[in-house]
C-alpha positions in Angstrom: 6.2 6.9 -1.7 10.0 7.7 -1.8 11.9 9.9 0.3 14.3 12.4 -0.6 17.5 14.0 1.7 16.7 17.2 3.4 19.3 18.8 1.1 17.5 18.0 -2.0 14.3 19.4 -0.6 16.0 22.5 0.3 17.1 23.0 -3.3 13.8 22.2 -4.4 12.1 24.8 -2.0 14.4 27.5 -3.2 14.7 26.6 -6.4 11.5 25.6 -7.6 12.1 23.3 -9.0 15.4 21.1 -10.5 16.8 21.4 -14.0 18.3 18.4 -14.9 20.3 19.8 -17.9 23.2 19.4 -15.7 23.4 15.6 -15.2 23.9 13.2 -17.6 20.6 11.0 -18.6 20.7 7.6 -20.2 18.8 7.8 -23.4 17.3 4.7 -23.4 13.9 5.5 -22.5 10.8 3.1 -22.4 6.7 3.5 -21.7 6.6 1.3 -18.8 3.7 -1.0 -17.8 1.9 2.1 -16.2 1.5 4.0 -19.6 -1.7 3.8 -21.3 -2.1 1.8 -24.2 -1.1 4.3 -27.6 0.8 6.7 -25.3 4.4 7.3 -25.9 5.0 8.6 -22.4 5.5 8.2 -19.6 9.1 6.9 -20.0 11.3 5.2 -17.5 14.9 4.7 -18.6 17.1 2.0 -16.8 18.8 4.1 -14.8 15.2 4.6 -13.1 14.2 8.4 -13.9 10.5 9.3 -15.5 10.1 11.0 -18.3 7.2 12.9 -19.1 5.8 15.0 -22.0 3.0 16.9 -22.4 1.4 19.7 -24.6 0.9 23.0 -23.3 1.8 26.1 -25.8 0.5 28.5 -23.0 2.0 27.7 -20.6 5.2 29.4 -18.6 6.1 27.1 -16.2 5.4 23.1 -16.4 6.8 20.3 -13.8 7.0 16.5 -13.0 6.3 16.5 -9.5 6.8 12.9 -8.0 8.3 11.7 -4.7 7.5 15.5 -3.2 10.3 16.7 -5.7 9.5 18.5 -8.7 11.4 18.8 -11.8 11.5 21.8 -14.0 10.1 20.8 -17.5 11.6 22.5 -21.1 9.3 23.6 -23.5 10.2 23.4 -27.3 9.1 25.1 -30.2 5.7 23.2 -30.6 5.0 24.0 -26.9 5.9 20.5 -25.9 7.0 20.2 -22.5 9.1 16.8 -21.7 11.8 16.4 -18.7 12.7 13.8 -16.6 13.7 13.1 -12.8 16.2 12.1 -10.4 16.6 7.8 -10.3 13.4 6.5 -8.5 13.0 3.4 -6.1 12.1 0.4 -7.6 8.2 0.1 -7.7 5.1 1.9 -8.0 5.1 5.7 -7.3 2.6 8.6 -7.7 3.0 11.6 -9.5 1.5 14.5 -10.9 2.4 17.6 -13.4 2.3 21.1 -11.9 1.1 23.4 -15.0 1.4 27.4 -14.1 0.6 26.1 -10.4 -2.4 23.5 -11.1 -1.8 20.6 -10.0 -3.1 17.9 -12.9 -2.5 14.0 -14.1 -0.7 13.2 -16.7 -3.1 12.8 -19.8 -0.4 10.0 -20.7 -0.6 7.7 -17.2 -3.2 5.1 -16.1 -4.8 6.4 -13.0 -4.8 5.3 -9.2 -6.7 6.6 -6.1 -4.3 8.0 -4.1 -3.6 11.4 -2.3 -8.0 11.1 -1.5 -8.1 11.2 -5.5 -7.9 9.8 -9.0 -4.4 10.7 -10.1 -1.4 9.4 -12.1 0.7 6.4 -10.7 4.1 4.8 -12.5 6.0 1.6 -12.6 9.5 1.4 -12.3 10.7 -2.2 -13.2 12.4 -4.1 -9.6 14.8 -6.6 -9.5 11.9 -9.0 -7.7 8.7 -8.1 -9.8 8.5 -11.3 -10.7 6.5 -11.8 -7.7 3.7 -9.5 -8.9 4.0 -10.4 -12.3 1.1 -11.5 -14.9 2.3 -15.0 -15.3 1.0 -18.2 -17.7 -0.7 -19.8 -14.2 -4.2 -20.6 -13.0 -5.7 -16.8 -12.0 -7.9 -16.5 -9.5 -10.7 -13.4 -9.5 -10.6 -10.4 -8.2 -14.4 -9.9 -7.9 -16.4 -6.3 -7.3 -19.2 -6.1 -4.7 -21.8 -4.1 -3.1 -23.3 -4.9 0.3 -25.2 -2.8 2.6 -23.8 -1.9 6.1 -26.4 -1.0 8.9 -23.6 0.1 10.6 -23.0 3.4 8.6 -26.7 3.2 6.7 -25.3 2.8 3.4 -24.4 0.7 0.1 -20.8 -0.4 0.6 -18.3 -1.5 -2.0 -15.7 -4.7 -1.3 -13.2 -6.1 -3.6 -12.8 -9.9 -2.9 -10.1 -12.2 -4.3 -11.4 -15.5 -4.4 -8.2 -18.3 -5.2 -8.1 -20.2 -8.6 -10.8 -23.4 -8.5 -13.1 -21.9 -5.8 -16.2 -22.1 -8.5 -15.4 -25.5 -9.6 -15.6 -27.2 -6.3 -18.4 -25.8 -4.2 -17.5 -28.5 -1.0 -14.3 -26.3 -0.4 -14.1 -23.5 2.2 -11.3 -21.1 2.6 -9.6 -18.9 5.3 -9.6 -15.5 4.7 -7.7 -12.8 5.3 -8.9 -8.9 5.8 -6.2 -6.4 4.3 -6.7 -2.6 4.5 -5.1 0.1 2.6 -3.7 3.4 4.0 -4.3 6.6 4.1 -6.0 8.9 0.9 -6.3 5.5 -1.0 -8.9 3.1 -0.8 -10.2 -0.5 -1.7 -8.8 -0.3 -5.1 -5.4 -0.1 -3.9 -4.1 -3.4 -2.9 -5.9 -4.9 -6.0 -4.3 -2.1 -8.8 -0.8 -0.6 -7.1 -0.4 -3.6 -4.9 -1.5 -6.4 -7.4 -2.6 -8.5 -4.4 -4.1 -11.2 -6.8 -0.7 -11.8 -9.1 0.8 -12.0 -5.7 -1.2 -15.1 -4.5 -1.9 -16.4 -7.6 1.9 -17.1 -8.3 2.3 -17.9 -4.3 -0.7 -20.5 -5.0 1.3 -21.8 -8.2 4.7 -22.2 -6.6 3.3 -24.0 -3.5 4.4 -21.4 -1.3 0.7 -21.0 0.4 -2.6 -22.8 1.2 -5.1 -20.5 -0.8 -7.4 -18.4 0.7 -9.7 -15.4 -0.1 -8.6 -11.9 0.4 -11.5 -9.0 1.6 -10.4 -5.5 0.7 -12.9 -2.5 1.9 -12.6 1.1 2.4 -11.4 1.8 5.8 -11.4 5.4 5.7 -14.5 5.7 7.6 -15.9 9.2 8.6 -12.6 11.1 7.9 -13.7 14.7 7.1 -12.0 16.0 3.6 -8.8 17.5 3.9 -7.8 16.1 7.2 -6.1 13.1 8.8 -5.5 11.2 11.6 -2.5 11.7 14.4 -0.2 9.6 12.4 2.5 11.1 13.6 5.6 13.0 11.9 7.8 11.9 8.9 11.5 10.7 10.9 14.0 13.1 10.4 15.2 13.5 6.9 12.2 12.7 5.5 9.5 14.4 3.3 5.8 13.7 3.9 4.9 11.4 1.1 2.3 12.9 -1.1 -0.1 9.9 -0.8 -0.9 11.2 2.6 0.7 7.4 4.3 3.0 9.2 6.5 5.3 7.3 8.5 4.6 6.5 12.2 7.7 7.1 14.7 9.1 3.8 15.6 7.9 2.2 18.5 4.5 5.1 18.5 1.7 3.7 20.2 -1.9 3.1 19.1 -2.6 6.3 16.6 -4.2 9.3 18.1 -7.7 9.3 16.2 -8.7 5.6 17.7 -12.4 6.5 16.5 -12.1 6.1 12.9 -10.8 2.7 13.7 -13.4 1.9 15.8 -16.0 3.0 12.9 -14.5 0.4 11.0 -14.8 -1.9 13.4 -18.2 -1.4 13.8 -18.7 -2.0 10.2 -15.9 -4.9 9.7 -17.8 -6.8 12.9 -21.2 -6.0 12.3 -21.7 -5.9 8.8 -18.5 -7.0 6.6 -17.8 -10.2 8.0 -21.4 -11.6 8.5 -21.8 -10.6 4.7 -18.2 -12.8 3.6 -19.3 -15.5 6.1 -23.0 -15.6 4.5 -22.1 -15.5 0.8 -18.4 -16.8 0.1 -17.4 -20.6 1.2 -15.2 -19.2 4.1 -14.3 -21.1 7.3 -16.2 -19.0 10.1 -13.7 -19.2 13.0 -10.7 -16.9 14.5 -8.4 -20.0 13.8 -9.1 -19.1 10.2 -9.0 -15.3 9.7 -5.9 -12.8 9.1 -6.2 -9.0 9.2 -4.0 -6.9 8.3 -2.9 -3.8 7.0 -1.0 -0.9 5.7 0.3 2.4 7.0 -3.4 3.4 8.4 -4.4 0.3 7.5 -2.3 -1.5 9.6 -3.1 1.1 12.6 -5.9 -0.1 12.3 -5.8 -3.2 12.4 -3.5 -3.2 15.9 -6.2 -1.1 17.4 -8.9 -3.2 16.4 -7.1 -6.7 17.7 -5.9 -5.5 20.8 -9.5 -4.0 21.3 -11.2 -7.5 20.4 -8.7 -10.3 20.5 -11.2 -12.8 19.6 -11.8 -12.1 16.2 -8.3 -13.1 14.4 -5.6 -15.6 14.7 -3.0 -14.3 12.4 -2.1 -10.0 12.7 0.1 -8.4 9.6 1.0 -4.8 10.7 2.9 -3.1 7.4 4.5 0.0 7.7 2.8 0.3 11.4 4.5 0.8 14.2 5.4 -1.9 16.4 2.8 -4.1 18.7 3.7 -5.5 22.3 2.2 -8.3 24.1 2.1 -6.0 26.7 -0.5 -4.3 25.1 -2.7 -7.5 25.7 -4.6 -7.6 28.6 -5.2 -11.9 28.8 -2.0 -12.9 27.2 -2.8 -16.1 28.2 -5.9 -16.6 26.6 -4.4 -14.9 23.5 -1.3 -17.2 23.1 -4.3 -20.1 23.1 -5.7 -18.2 19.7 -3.3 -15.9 17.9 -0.5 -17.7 15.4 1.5 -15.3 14.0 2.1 -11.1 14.6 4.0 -9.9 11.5 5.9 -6.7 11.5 7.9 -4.9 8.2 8.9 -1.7 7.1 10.9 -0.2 4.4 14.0 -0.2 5.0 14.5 3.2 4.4 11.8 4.0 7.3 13.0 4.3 10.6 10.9 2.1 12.2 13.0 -0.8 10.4 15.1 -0.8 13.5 12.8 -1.6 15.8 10.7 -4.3 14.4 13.3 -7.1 15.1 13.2 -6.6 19.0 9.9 -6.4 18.8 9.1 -9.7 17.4 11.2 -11.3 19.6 9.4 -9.7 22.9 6.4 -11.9 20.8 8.7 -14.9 20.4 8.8 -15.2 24.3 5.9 -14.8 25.3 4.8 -17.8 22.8 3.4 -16.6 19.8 5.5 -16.3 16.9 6.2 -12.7 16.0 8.0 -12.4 12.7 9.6 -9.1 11.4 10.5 -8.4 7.9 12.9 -5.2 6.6 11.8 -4.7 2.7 15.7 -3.8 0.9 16.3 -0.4 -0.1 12.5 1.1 -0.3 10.5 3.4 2.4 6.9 4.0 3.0 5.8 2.8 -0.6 3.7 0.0 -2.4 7.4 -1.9 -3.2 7.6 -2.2 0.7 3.9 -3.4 0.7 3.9 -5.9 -2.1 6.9 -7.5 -0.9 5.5 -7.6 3.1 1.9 -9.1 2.0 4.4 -11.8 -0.1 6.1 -12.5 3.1 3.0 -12.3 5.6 0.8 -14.8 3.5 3.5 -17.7 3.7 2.8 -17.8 7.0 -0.9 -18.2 7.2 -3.3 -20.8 7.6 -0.3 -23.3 8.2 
């Protein structure tokens, strides 16, 4: 999710929109890896805005709303509605179309859950997406599975990435590391907008890590429709992203609604990780897990560590906060355990100016804390793909 200047917002408040018939558009327009297969649009040109085009004869008003900014369509003579946007930030984005004040996909997008729905998401190309890209190199699998919980009394569903080989030699065991999502998405997000397996499949291909599984559930336990944690308010400037993953004040402590992350503790300690330690070759000790997180998901996982500090060695907090060793009440017995605590933002967030002291309050007390600033992006999937690349270099060293 991108934010835009308060000025812009204003307009966009008063205005209702923003007609873009007054600033020049490159015409060199392109589906983009986002647009489903057959559809023309949507289009992103290379100076990064989104095109989009859709049919609606009755309608009076239609807009692209993306990046809490929307965009006044035109309609031509067939009642075809098409306009584009300002420049985007590199990466994945949501969006919808506002038609006579419903808010609706686009018939033309692939769809993601975000916002606490099935909506419309869109690429625009980065200068590092070779990272994430689909590349001619041994694939791991990114396998679908349903296991009950006692803990909440129900049928749960967990994606698991399992590394390239792991069914060809069954006298190998891996680490594994737990990563959560954020707010109004769920356990399909770091697998379809974060492409968490092209990630590690082309980290695993250029050396850069020891493989290891991934573990990807639903965290958002027992959060009643419509409503959200304490996450705290956007920083100044800033618009609340539309994907619900608000950004938390810099140096914030521990979120306000501590319960729904102990619900998934419950679950993750009770149910999740006896189930991935029961039926996937995984080495079953703290000096072989990782947790970590986004936005909420990373929340979470600082509340859950410093709550039980015997469960992971390596902690990957993503658009988070910040997390002190004064937090830890045996710091002692925690330097003897923990390897790594890894801090990013976007830099565009405003907790990007904090991270870097806070690592180093982790570097003295002797556990290496790491902090990473992701170039020119904000509380957004760019900021995430680029933070799980950098956290998973560092594990299971």
């Amino acid at each position: 999710m991108n934010y835009k200047s308060f000025a812009i917002i204003l307009a966009t408040t008063l205005t209702g929109g923003i007609c873009l018939a007054q600033t020049p558009v490159v015409e060199d327009f392109k589906p983009t890896a986002t647009t489903q297969l057959g559809k023309q649009y949507p289009q992103v040109n290379s100076e990064h805005r989104v095109r989009v085009s859709i049919s609606a004869p009755k309608a009076t008003k239609v807009q692209l709303d993306i990046s809490a900014v929307k965009y006044d369509l035109v309609k031509d003579t067939a009642g075809v509605w098409t306009g584009e946007s300002a420049p985007q930030d590199e990466g994945f984005h949501y969006y919808q179309l506002n038609i006579d004040g419903a808010s609706v996909p686009d018939p033309g997008s692939l769809y993601f859950y975000g916002a606490s729905r099935w909506g419309s998401g869109i690429e625009i190309p980065a200068r590092d997406q070779d990272i994430y890209a689909l590349k001619n190199v041994a694939h791991g699998q990114l396998r679908e599975c349903q296991y009950f919980s006692k803990a909440s009394n129900s049928v749960r569903r967990v994606y698991i990435y399992t590394p390239p080989g792991y069914d060809k030699d069954n006298s190998k065991s891996y680490p594994v590391l737990y990563l959560q999502h954020g707010m109004g998405e769920n356990e399909t997000g770091w697998g379809n907008q974060g492409h968490a397996n092209l990630i590690m499949d082309n980290l695993i291909a250029d050396g850069k890590v020891n493989p290891f599984i991934i573990v990807m559930e639903n965290s958002s336990v027992n959060i009643p429709r419509g409503t959200r944690p304490n996450m705290g308010a956007p920083a100044p400037g800033q618009a609340a992203p539309a994907n619900g993953n608000a950004p938390r004040p810099a140096g914030a402590g521990p979120m306000g609604a501590v319960n729904f992350a102990a619900q998934f503790q419950k679950i993750l300690f009770e149910d999740l990780i006896p189930y991935i330690e029961s039926n996937y070759r995984v080495i079953a000790d703290q000096a072989h897990r990782a947790m970590a997180g986004l936005s909420m998901g990373g929340m979470q996982t600082h509340s859950i560590v410093v709550a039980d500090p015997t469960k992971f060695s390596y902690v990957g907090m993503f658009s988070s906060g910040t997390f002190s060793p004064t937090e830890i009440t045996d710091i002692d017995n925690f330097k003897k355990n923990v390897k790594v605590v890894f801090m990013s933002f976007g830099g565009r967030e405003g907790g990007s100016t904090r991270i870097g002291a806070a690592a180093e309050e982790w570097n003295k007390a002797g556990i290496k804390g790491v902090s990473y600033i992701s170039p020119e992006t904000a509380h957004e999937w760019q900021s995430w793909r680029r933070s799980l690349y950098e956290f998973a270099a560092l594990l299971f060293k």
